[in-house]
MDAnalysis code that builds the backbone (N, CA, C; Angstrom):
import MDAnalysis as mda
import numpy as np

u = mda.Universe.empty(555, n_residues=185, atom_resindex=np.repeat(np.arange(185), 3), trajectory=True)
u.add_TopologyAttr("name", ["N", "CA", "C"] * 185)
u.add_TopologyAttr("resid", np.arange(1, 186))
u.add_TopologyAttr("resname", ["UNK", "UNK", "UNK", "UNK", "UNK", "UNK", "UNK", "UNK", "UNK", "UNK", "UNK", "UNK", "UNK", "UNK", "UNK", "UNK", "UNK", "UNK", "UNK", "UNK", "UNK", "UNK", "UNK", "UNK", "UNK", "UNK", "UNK", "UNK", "UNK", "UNK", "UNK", "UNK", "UNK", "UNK", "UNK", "UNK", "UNK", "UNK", "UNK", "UNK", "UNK", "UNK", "UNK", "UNK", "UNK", "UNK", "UNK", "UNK", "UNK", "UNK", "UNK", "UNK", "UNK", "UNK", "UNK", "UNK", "UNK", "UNK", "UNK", "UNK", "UNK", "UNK", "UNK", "UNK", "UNK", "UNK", "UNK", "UNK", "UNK", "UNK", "UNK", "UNK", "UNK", "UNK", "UNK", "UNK", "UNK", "UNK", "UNK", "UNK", "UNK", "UNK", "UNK", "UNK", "UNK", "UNK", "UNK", "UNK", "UNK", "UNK", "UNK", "UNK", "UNK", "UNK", "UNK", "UNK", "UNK", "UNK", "UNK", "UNK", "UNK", "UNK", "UNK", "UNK", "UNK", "UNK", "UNK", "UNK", "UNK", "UNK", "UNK", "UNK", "UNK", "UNK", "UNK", "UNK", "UNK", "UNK", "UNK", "UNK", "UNK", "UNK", "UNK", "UNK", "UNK", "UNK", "UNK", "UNK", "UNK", "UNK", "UNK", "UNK", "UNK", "UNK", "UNK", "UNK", "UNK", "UNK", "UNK", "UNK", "UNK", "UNK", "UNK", "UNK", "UNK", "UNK", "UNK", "UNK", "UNK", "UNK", "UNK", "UNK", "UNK", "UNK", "UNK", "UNK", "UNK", "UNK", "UNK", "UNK", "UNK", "UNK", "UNK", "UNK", "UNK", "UNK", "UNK", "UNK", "UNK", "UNK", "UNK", "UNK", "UNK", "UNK", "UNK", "UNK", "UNK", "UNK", "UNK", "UNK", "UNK", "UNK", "UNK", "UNK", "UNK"])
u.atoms.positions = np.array([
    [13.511, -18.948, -31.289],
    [12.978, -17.588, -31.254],
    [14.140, -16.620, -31.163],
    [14.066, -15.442, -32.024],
    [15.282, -14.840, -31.912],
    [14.807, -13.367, -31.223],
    [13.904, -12.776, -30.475],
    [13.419, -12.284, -30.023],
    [13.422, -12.334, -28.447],
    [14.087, -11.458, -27.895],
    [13.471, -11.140, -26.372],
    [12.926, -10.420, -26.121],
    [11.416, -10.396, -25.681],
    [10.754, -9.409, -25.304],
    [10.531, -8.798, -24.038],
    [10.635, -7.299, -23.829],
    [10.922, -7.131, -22.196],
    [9.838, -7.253, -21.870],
    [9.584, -7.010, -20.484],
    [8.920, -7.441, -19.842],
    [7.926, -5.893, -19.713],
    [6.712, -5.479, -20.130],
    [5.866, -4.315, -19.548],
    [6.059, -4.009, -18.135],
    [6.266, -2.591, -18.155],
    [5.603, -2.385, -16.293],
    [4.220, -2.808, -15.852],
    [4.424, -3.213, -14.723],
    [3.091, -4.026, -14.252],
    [2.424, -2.875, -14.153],
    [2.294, -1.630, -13.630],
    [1.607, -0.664, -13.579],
    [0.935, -0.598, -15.270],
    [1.282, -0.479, -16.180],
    [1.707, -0.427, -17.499],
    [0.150, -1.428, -17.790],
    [0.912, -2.695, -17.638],
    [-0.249, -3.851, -17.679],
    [-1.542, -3.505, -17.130],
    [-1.355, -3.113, -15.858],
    [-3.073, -3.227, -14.930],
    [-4.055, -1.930, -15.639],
    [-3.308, -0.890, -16.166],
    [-3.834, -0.089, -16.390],
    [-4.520, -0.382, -17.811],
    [-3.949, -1.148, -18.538],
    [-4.692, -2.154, -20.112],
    [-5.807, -2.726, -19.317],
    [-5.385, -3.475, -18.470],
    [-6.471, -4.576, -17.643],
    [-7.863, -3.820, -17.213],
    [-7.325, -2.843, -16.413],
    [-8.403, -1.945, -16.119],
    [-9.230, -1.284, -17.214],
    [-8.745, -0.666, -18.212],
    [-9.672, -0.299, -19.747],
    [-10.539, -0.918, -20.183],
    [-10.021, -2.739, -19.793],
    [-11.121, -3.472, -20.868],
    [-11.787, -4.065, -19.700],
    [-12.231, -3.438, -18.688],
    [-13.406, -4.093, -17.736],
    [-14.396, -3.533, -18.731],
    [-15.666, -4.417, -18.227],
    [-16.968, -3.911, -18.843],
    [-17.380, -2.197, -18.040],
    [-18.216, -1.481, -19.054],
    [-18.414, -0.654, -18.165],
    [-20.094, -0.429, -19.037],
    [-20.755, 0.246, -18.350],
    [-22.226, 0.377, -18.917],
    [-22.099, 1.432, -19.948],
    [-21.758, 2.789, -19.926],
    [-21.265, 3.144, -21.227],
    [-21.748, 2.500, -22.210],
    [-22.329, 2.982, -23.481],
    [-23.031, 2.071, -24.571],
    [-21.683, 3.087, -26.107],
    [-20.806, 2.150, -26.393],
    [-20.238, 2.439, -27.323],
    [-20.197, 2.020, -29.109],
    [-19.941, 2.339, -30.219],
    [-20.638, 1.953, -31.491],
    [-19.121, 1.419, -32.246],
    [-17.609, 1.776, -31.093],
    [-16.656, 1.143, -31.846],
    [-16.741, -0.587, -31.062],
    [-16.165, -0.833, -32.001],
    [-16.251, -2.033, -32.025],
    [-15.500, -2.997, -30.778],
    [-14.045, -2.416, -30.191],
    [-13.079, -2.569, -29.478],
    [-13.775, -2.570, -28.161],
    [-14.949, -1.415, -27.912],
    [-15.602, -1.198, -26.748],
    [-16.702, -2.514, -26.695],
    [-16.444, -3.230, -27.435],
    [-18.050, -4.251, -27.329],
    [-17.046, -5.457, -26.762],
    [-17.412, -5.789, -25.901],
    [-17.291, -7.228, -25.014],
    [-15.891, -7.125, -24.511],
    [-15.537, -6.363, -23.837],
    [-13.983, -5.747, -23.897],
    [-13.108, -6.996, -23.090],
    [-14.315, -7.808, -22.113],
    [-13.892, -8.285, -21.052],
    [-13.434, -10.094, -21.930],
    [-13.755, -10.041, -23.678],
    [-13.035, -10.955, -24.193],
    [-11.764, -10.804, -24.588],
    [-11.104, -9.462, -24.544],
    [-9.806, -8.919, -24.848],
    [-8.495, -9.441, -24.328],
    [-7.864, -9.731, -24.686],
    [-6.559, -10.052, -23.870],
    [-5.228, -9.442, -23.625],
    [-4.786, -8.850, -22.939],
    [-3.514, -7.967, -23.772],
    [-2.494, -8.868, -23.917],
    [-1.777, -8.441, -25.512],
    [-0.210, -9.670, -25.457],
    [0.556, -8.896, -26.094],
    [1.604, -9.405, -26.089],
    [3.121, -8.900, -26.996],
    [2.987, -7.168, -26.659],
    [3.685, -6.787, -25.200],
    [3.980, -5.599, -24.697],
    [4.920, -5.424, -25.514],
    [4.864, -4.085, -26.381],
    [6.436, -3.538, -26.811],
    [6.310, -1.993, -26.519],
    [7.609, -1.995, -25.863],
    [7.889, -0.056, -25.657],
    [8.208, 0.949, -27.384],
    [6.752, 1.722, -26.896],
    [6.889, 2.477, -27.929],
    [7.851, 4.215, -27.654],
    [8.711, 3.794, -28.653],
    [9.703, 5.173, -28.432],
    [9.153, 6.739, -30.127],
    [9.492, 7.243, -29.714],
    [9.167, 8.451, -30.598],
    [10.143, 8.984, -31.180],
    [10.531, 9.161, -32.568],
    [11.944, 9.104, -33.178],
    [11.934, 11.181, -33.109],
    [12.895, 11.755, -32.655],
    [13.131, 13.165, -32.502],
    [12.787, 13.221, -34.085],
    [12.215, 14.383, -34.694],
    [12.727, 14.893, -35.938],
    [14.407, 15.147, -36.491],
    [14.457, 14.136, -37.406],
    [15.775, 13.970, -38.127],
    [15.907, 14.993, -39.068],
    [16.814, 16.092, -38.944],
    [17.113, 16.975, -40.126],
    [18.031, 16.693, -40.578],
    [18.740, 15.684, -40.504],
    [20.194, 15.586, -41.193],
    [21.009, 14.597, -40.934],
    [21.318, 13.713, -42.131],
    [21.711, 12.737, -42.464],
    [22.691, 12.727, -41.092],
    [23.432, 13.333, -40.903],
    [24.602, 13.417, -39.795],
    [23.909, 13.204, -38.749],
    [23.075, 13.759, -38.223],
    [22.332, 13.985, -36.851],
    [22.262, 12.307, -36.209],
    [22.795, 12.107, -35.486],
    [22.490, 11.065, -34.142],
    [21.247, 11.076, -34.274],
    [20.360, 9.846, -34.463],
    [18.792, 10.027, -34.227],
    [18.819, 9.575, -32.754],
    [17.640, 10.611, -32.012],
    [17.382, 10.384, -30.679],
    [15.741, 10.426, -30.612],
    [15.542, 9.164, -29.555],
    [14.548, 8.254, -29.015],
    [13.847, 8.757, -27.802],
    [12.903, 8.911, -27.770],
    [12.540, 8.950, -26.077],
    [10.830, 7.842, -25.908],
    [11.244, 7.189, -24.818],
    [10.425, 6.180, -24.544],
    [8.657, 6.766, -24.065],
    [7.900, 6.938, -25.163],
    [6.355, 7.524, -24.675],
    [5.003, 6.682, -24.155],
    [5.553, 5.267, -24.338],
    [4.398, 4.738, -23.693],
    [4.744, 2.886, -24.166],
    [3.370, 2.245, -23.405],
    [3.916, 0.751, -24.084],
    [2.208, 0.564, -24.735],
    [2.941, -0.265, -26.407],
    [1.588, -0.743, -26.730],
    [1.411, -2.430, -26.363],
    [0.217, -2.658, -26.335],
    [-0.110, -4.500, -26.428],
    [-1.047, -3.946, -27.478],
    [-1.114, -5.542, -28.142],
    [-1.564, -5.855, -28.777],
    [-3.019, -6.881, -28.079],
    [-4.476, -6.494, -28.605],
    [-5.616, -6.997, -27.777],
    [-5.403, -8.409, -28.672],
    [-6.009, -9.340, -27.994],
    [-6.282, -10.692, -28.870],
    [-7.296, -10.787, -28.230],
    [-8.694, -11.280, -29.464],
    [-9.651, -12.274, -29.303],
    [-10.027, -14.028, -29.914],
    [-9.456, -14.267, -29.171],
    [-9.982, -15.814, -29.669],
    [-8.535, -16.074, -30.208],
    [-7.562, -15.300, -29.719],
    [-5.676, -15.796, -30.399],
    [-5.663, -15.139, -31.332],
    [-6.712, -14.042, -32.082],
    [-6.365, -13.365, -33.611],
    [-6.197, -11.755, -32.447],
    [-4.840, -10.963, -32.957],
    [-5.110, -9.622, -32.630],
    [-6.376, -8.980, -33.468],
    [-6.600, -7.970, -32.792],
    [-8.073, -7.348, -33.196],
    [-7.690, -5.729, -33.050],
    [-6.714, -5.700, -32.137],
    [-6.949, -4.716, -31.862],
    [-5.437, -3.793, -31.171],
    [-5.241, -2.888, -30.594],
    [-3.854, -2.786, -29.768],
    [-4.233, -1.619, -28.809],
    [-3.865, -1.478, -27.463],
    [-4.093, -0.797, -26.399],
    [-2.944, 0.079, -25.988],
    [-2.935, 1.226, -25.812],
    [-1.519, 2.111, -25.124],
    [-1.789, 2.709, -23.942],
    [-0.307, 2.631, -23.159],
    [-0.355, 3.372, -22.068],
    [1.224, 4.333, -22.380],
    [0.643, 5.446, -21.049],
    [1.402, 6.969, -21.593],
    [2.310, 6.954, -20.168],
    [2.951, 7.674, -19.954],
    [4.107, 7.979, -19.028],
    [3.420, 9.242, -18.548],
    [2.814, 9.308, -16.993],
    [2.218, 10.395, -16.019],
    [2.733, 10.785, -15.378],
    [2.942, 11.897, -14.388],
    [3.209, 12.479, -13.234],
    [3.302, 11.121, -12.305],
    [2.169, 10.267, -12.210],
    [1.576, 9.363, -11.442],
    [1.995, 8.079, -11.694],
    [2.434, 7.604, -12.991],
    [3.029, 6.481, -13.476],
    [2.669, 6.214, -14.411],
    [2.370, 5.077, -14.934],
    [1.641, 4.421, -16.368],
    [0.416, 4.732, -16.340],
    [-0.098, 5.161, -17.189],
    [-1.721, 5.337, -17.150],
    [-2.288, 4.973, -18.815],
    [-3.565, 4.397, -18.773],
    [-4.462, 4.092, -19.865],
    [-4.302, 5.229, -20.880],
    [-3.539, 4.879, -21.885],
    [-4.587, 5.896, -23.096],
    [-5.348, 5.806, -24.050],
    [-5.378, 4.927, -24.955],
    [-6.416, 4.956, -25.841],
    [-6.161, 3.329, -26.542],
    [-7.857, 2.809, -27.206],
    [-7.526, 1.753, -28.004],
    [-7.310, 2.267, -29.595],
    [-6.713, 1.379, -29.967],
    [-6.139, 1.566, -31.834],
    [-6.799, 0.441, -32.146],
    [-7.266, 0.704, -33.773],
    [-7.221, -0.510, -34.621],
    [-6.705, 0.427, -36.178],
    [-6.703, -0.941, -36.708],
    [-6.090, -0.037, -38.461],
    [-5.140, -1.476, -38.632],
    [-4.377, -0.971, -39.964],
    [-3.474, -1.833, -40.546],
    [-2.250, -2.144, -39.965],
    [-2.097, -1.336, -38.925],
    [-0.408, -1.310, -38.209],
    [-0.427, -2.664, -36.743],
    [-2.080, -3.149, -36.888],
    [-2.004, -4.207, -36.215],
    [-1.613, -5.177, -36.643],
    [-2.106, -5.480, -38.119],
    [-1.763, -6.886, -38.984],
    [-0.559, -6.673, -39.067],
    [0.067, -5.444, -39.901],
    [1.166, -5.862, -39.871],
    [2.415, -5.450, -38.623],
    [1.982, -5.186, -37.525],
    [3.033, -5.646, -36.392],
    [2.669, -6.847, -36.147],
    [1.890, -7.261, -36.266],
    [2.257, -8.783, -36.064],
    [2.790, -9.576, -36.516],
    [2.396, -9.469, -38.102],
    [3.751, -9.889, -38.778],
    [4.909, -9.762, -39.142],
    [5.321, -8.388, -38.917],
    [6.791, -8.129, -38.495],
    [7.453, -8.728, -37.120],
    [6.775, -8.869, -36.348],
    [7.358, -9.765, -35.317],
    [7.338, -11.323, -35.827],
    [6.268, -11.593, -36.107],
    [6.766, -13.224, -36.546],
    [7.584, -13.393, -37.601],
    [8.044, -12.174, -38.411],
    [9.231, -12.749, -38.905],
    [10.668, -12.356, -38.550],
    [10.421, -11.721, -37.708],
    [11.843, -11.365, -36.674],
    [11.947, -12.353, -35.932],
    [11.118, -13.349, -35.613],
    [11.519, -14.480, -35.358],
    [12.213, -15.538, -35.747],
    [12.189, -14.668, -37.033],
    [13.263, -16.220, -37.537],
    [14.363, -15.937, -38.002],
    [14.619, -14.763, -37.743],
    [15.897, -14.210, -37.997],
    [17.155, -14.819, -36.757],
    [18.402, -15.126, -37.639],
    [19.172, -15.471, -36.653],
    [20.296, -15.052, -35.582],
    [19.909, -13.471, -35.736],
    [20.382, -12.997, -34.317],
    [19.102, -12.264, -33.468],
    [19.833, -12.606, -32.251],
    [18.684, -12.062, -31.159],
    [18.462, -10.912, -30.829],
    [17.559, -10.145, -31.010],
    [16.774, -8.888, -30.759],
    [15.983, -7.998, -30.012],
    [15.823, -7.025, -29.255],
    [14.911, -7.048, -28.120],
    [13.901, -6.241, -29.248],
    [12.387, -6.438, -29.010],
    [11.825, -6.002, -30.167],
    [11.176, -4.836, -29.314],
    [11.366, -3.392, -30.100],
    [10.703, -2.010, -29.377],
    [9.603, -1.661, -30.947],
    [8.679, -0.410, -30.894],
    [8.325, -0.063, -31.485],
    [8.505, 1.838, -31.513],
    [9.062, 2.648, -33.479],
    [9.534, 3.587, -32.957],
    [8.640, 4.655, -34.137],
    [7.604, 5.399, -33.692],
    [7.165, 6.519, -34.021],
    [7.583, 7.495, -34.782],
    [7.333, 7.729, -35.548],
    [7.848, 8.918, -36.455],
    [6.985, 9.411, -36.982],
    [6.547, 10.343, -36.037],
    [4.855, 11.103, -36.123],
    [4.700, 12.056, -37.330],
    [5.933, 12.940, -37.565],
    [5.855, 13.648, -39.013],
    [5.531, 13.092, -40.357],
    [5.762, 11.852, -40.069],
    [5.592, 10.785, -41.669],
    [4.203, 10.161, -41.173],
    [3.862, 10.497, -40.322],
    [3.084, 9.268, -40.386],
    [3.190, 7.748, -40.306],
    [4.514, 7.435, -39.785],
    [5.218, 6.245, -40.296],
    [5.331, 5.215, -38.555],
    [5.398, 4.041, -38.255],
    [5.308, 3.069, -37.480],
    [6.525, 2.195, -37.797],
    [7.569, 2.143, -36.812],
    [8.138, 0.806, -37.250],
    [8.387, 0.035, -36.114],
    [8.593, -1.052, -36.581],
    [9.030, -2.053, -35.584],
    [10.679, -2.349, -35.288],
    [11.277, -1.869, -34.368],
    [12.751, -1.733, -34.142],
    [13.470, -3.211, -33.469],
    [14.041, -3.088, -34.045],
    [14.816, -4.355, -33.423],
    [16.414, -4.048, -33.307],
    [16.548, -4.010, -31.756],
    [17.532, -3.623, -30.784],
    [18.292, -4.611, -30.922],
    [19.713, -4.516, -31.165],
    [20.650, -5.729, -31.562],
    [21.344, -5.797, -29.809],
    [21.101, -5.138, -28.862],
    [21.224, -5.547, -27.585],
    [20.340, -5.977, -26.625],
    [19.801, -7.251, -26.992],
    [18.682, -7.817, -26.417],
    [18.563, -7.617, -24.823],
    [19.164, -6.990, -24.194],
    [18.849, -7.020, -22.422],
    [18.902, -5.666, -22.157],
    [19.296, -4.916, -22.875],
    [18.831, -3.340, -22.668],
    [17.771, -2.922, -22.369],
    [17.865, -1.894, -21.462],
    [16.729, -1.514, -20.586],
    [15.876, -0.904, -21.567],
    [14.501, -1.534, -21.708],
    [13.893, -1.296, -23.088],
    [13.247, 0.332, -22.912],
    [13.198, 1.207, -22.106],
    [13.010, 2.679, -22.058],
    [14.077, 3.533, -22.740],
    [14.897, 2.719, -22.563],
    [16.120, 3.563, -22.866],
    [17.105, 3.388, -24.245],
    [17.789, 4.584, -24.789],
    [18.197, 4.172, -26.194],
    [17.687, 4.692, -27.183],
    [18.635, 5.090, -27.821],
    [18.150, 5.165, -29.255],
    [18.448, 4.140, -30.509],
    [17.907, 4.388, -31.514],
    [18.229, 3.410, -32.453],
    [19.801, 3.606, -32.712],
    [20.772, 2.622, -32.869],
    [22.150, 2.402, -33.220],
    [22.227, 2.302, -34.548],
    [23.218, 2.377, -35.203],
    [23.530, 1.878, -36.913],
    [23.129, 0.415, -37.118],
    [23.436, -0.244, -36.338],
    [23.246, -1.706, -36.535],
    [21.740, -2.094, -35.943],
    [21.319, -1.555, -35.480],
    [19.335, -1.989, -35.215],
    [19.037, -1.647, -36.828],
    [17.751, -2.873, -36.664],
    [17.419, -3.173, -37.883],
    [15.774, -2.034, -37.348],
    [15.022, -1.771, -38.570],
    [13.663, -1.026, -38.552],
    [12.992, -1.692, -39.493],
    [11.670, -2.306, -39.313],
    [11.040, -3.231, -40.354],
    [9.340, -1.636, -40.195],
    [9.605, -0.868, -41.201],
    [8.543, -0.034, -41.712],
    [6.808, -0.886, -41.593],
    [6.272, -0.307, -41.029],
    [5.001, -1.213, -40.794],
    [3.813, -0.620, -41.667],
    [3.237, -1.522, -42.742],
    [2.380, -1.101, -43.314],
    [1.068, -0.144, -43.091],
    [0.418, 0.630, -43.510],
    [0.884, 1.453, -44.886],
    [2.382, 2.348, -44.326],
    [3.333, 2.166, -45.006],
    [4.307, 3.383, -44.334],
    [4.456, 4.644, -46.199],
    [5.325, 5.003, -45.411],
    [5.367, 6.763, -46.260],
    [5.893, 6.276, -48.132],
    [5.490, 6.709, -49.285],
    [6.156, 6.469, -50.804],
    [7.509, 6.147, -50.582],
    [8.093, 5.348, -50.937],
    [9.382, 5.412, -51.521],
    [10.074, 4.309, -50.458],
    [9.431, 4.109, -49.047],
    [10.074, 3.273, -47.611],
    [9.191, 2.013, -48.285],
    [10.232, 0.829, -48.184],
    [9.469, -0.599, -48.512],
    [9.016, -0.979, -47.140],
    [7.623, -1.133, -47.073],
    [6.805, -1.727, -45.695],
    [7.324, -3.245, -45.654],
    [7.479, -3.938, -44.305],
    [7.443, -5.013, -44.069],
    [9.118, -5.122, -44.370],
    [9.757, -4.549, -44.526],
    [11.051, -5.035, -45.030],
    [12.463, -4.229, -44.242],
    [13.113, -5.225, -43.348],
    [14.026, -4.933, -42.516],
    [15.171, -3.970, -42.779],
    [15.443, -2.731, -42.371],
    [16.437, -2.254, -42.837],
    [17.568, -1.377, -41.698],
    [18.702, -1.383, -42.136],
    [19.431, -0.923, -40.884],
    [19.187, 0.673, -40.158],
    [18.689, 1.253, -39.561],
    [18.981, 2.015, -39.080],
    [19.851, 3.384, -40.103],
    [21.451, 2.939, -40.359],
    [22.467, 3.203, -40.738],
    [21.408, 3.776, -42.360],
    [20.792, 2.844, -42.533],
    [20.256, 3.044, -44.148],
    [18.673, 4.089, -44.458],
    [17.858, 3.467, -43.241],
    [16.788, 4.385, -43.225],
    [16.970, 5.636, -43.178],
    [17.605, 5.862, -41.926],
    [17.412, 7.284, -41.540],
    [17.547, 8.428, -42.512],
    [18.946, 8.212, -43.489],
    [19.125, 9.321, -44.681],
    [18.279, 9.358, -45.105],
    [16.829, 8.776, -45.468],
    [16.107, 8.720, -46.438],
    [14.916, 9.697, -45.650],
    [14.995, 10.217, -44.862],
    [13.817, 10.684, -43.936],
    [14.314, 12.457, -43.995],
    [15.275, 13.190, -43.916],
    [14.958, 14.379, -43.685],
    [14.444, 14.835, -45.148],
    [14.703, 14.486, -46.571],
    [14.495, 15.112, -47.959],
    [12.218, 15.174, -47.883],
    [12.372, 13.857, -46.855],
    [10.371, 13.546, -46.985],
    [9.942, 14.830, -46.231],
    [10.780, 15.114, -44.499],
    [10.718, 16.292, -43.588],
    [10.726, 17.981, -44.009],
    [11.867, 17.687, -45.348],
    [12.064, 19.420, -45.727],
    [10.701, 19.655, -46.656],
    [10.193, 21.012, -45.929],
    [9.469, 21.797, -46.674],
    [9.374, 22.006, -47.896],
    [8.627, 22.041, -48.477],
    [7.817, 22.082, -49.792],
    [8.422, 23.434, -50.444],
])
């Protein structure tokens, strides 16, 4: 396995745990039905990429919450987030969509890659875009940091025209390609 994954705050965790108790509430999504078969797995800290205007610009990170991924029956179904409070980790919302299938399979194939990685996930809310980051300093405090030249970014399907989804790329290489999508029309 070429992957270390940090470890969630337990606060982080209980507060997933706590979401998927049953509650009487009668809901029509799907995530809300039998919640108490849910499991949470594969914690990764999700960071939020600053708006990049320029190829030059240092891209900077700030750590907004951790997602898991729900499993039923060992298939993800689903993925759960928690947000950074006054108070600590707290519940925010369940996801489903395509960025489940394929984070999952961007992690299983960062697994077989042969250097070791701490695996984060990094937001880039203007595109619309999800990726899966892989930190070439596997024991780094996973809140902290931004992406380096040498972290790899595997674009998670559907991502933005022109970015190949599913396909690992350095940091060093993505980023130029992001302020020309950012500048105004």
């Amino acid at each position: 396995m070429s992957l270390r994954i940090p470890p969630a705050p337990a606060a982080a965790e209980r507060s997933i745990r706590a979401a998927l108790q049953p509650t009487t509430a009668h809901s029509p999504h799907p995530l809300h039905r039998n919640r108490a078969a849910l499991t949470p797995a594969l914690p990764l800290p999700l960071h939020r990429l600053a708006p990049v205007t320029s190829p030059a610009e240092p891209p900077r990170a700030q750590l907004v919450g951790w997602r898991f991924l729900l499993e039923r029956g060992g298939r993800a179904v689903g993925a759960a987030e928690t947000m950074l409070t006054a108070d600590g980790w707290a519940f925010s919302h369940f996801c489903e969509g395509p960025y489940i299938s394929s984070s999952e399979r961007a992690v299983r194939r960062a697994e077989a890659l042969p250097t070791l990685y701490q695996p984060r996930l990094l937001s880039l809310p203007e595109l619309y875009m999800l990726t899966l980051w892989l930190h070439v300093d596997p024991d780094a405090d996973p809140g902290a940091g931004s992406p380096g030249p040498d972290d790899l970014l595997v674009p998670l399907a559907p991502a933005p025209p022109g970015i190949a989804a599913d396909q690992a790329i350095s940091t060093a290489a993505l980023l130029p390609l992001l302020p020309p999508r950012l500048a105004p029309a």
